[in-house]
C-alpha positions as CSV (number, residue, x, y, z in Angstrom):
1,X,293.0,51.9,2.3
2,X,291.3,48.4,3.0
3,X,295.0,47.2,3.5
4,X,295.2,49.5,6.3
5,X,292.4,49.0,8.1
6,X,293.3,45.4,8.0
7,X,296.6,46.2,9.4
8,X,295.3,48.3,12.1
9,X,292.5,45.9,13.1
10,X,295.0,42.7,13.4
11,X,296.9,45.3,15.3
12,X,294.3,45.7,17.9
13,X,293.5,42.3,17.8
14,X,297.2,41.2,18.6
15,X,297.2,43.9,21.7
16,X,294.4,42.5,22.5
17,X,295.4,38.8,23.0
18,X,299.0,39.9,24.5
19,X,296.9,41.3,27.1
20,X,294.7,38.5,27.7
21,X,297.2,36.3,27.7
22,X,299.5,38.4,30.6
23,X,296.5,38.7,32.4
24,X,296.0,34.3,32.0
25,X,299.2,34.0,33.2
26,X,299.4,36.2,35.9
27,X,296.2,34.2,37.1
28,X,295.3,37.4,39.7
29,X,293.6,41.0,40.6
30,X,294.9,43.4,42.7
31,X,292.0,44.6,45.1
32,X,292.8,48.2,46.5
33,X,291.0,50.2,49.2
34,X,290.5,54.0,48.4
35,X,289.9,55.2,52.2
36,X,289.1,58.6,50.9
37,X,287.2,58.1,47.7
38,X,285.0,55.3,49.2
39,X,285.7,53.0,46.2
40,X,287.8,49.9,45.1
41,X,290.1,50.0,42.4
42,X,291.0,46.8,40.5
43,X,294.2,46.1,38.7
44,X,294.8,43.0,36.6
45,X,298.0,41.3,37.4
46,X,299.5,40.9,34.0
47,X,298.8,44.3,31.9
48,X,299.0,46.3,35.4
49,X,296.3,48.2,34.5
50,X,293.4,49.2,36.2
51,X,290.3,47.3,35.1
52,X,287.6,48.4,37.0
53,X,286.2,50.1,40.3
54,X,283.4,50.0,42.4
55,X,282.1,52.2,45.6
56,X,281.5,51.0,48.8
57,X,280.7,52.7,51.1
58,X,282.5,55.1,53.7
59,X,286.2,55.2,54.7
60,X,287.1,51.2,53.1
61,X,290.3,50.6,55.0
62,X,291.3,46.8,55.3
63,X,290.4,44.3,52.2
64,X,290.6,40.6,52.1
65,X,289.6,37.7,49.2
66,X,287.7,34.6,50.8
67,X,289.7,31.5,50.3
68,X,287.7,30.4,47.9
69,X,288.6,33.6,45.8
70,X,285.0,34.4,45.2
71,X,283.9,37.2,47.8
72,X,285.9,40.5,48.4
73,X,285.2,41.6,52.0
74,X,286.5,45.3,53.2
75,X,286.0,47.6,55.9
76,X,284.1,50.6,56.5
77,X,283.9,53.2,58.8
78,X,281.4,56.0,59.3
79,X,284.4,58.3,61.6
80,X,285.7,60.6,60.1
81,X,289.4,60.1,59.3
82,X,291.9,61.9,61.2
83,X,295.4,63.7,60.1
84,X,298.1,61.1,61.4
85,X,300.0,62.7,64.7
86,X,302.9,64.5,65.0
87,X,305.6,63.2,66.0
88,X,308.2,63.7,69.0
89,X,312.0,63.3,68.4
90,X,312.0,60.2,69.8
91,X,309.3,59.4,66.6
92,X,306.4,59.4,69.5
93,X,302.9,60.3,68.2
94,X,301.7,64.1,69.7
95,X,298.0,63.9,70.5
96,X,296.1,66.8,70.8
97,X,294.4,67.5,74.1
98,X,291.2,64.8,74.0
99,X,292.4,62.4,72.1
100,X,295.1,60.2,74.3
101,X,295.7,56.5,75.5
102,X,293.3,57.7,78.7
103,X,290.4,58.7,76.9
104,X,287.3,56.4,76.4
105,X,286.6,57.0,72.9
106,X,289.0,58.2,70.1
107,X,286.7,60.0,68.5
108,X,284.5,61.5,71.3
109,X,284.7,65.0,69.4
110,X,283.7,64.3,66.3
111,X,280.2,63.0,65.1
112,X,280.3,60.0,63.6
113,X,277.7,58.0,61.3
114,X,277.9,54.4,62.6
115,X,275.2,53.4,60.2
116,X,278.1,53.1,57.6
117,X,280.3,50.9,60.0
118,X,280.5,47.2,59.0
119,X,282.3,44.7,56.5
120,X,281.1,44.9,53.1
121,X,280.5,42.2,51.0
122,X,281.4,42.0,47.3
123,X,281.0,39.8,44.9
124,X,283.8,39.5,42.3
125,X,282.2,37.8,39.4
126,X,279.5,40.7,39.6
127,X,281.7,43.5,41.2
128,X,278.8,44.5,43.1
129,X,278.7,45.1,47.1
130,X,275.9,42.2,47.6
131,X,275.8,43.4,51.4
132,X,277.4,44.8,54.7
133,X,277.7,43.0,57.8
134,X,277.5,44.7,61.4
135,X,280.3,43.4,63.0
136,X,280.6,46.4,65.7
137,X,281.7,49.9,65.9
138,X,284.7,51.5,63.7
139,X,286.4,48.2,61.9
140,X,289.7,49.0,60.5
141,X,291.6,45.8,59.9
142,X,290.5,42.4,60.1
143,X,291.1,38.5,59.4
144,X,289.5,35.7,58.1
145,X,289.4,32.2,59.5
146,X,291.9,29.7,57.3
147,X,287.9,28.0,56.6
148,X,286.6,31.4,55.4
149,X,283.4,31.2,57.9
150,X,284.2,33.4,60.5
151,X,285.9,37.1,60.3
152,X,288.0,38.3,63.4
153,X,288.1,42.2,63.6
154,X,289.6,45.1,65.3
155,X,287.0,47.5,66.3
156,X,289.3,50.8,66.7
157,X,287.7,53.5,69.0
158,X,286.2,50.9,71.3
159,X,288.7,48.7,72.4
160,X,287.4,45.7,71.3
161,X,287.8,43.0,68.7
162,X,284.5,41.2,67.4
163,X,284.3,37.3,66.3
164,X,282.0,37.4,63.3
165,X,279.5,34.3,61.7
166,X,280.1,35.3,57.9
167,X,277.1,32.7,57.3
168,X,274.4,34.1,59.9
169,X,276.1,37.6,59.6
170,X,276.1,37.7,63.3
171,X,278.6,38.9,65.8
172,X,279.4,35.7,68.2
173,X,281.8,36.8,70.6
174,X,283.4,40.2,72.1
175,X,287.2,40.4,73.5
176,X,288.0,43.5,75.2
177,X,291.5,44.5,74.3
178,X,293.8,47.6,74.6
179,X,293.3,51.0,73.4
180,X,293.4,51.4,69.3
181,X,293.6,47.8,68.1
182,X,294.0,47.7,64.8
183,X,296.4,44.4,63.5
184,X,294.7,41.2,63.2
185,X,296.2,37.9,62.2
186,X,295.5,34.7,62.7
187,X,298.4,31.5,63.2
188,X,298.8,29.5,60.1
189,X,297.2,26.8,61.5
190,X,294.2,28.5,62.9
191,X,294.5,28.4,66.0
192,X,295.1,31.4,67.4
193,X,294.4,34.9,66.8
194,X,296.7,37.9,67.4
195,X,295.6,41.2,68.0
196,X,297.6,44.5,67.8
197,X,296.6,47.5,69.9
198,X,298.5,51.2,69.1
199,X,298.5,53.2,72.1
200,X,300.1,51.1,74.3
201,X,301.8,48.4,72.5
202,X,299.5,45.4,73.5
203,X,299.3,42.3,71.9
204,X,296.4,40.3,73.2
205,X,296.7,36.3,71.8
206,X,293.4,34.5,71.6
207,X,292.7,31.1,71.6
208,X,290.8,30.4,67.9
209,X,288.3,28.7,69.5
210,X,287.0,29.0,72.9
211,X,287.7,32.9,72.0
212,X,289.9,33.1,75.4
213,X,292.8,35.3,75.8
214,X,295.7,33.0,76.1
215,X,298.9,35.4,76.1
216,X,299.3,39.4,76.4
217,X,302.6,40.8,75.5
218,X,303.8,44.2,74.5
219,X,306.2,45.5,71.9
220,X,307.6,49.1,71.4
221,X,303.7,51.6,70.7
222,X,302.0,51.7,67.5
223,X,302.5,47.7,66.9
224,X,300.5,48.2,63.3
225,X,300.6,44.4,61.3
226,X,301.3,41.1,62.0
227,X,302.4,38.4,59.8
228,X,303.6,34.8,60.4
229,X,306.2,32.1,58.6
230,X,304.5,29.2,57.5
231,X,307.5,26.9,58.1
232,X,308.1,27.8,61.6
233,X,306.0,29.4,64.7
234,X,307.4,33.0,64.1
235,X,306.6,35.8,63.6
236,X,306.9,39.7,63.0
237,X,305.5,42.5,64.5
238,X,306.0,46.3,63.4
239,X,306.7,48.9,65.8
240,X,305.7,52.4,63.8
241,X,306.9,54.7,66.4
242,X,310.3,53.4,67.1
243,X,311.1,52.2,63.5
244,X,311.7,48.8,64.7
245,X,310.8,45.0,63.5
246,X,309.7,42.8,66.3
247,X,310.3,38.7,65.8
248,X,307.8,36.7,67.6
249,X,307.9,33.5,69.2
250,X,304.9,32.1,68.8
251,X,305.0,28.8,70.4
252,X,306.3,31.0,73.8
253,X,304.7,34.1,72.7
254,X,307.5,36.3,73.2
255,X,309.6,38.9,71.4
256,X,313.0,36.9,70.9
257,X,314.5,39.7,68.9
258,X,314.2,43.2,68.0
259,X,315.0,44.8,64.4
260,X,316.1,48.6,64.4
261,X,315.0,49.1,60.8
262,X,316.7,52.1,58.6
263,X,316.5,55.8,59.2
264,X,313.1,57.2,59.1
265,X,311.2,54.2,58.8
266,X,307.9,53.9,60.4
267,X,306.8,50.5,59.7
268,X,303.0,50.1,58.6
269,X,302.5,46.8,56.8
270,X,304.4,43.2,57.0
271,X,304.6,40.6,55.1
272,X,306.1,37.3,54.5
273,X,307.0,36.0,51.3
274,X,305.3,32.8,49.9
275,X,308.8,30.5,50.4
276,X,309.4,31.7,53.7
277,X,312.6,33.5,52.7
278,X,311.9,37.3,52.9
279,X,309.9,39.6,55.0
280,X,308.8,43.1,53.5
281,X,307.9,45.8,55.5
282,X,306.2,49.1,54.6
283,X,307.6,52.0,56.1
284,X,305.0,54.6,55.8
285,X,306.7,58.3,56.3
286,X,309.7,57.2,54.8
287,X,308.0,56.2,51.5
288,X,309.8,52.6,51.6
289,X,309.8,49.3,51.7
290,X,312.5,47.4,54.0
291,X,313.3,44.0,52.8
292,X,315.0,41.5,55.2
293,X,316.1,38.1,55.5
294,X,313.1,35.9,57.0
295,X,315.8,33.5,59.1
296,X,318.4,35.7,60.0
297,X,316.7,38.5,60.1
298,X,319.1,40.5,58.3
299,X,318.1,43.9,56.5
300,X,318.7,43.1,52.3
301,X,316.9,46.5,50.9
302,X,315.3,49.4,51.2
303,X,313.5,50.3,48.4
304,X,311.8,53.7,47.1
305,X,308.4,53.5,46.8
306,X,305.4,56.2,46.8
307,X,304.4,58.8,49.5
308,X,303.4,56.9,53.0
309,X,303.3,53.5,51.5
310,X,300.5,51.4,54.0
311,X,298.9,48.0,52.7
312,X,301.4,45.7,50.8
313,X,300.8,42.3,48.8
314,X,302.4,39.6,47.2
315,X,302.0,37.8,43.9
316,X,300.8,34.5,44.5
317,X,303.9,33.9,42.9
318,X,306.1,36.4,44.8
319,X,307.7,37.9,42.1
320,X,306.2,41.1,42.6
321,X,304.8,43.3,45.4
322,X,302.6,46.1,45.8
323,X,301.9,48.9,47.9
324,X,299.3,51.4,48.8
325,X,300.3,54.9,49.0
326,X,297.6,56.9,50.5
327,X,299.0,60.6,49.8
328,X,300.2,60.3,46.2
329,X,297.3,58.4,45.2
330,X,298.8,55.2,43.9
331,X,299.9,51.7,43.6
332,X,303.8,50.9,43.7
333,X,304.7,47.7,41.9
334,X,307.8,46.4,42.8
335,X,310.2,43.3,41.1
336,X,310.9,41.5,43.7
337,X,313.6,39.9,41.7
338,X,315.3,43.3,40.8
339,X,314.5,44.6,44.1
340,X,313.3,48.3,42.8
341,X,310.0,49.9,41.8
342,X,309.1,48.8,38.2
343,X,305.5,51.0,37.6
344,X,303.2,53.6,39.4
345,X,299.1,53.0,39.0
346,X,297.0,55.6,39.7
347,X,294.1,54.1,41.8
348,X,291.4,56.3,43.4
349,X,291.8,58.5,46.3
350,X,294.1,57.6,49.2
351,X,295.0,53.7,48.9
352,X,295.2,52.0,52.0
353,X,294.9,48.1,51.6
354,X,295.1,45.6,48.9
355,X,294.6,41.8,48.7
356,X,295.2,39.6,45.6
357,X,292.1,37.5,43.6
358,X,292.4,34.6,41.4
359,X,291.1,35.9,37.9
360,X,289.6,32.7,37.8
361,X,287.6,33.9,40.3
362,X,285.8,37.1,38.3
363,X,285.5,38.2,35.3
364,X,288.0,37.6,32.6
């Protein structure tokens, strides 16, 4: 009998170091936002198993780490969430009467609590929100400055985006915008700030620093993301409606070429691998993510994710990807190297964004 308990106790010990030592060498969290749930689910790197969660607060949308890896800081949103449009055959969104690109506010028939609108602060070594900054009504998405000191943010049923102080928690500067921004990026080299607006496909460019709007383009509607190459000034742009990919010059800031992406895509999320080679796209209704060439532009994959895949991430390593899939509830991981859908984590209700952070950073 003693025998056997020994055996199962160096058993569980031996799990127990294989899984600290996939979760040393993966080095990284995956951060998720649970729009409906009002929580954060966290899922270690290595094991792929969720490790914690934490509420936050109402309707957490977009999530992003500091640089510094310390501070997790997500949005919330006191109106209440709407069922996404129908859609025309053309792949147009359907609004009801009241809610269209010539109204004033969004959500001007439904009450909302703006008392829960802000940016929440968490800390990761105690997972604990530690405090919520105003930074204006509705956020959705948002950026952080390359320093980590200021936060740029889309404030949705207002038209506006808001240039936050993360140290004095104070809003500096207002842009007016178009109607529903939502995307926010900033340049790699901080310069400038790109703002995405839904309704009527406006991009609004905005100089980094004297907060002045230097360039205003427009892509296909519903423009939903933005993401940038690091070894080059372009970038990419999703139109949902249309199903397309939009390549930005950014040194002319101009479209220079326009992706049709595959049949029943409607693009949510981009991003651009660490080396600069491959750009992933979700494609929301049609539960995928497109894969394409990052210099050609070509189209490499489509692969099968969950149901209305949204926010998507990178390793720091890029060997593997995740996505958010609000209706089913879940996490996709994806081997990048195999190029299909390796595991499914359940993480709270209605996943919307996620952001990587260094384990180093938190608890281990």
């Amino acid at each position: 009998m003693n025998r056997l308990r020994l055996l199962a106790a160096a058993a569980l010990i031996g799990a127990a170091l294989t899984s600290q030592l996939a979760s040393a060498a993966a080095g990284y969290q995956v951060w998720v936002s649970d729009e409906k749930s009002g929580e954060v689910t966290i899922i270690d790197g290595g094991s792929l198993k969720v490790v914690g969660s934490l509420p936050v607060g109402k309707r957490p949308r977009g999530i992003h780490a500091s640089p510094d890896g310390r501070t997790v800081y997500v949005a919330l949103s006191g109106t209440p969430i709407e069922a996404p449009p129908e859609l025309d055959a053309s792949g147009n969104p359907v609004f009801k009467k009241g809610h269209g690109k010539d109204d004033d506010d969004d959500d001007d028939n439904v009450v909302s609590d703006k008392s829960a609108d802000g940016i929440g602060v968490i800390s990761v070594a105690d997972r604990k929100v530690t405090g919520k900054i105003k930074v204006g009504s509705d956020p959705e998405e948002f950026t952080l400055s390359p320093d980590g000191r200021k936060i740029y943010v889309s404030n949705e049923d207002v038209k506006t985006a808001s240039i936050v102080d993360i140290a004095s928690a104070k809003v500096e500067h207002i842009i007016l915008v178009g109607q529903e921004p939502e995307g926010v990026a900033v340049t790699p080299d901080g310069k400038l700030i790109y703002i995405t607006c839904e309704t009527g496909g406006d991009i609004l460019v905005v100089d980094a620093h004297s907060y002045k709007t230097v360039a205003h383009f427009n892509v296909p509607p519903r423009p939903r993301s933005v993401d940038f190459r690091t070894d080059a000034p372009v970038g990419f742009i999703p139109s949902e409606s249309a199903g397309l990919l939009n390549v930005i010059d950014t040194s002319a800031q101009k479209v220079t070429n326009t992706i049709t992406l595959p049949k029943g895509s409607r693009p949510m999320r981009v991003r651009v691998s660490p080396d600069n080679a491959k750009v992933y796209v979700s494609d929301g209704r049609g539960g995928t993510v497109t894969v394409l060439d990052a210099h050609s532009f070509a189209i490499q994959n489509t692969i099968p994710v969950g149901k209305r895949p949204w926010g998507i991430v990178l390793s720091p390593d890029g060997k593997f990807l995740f996505s958010a899939n609000g209706p089913s509830n879940d996490v996709s991981v994806v081997d990048v190297a195999q190029g299909k859908e390796i595991a499914r984590i359940k993480a709270g209700e209605s996943p919307w964004g996620v952001t990587i952070v260094p384990t180093t950073a938190g608890p281990q």
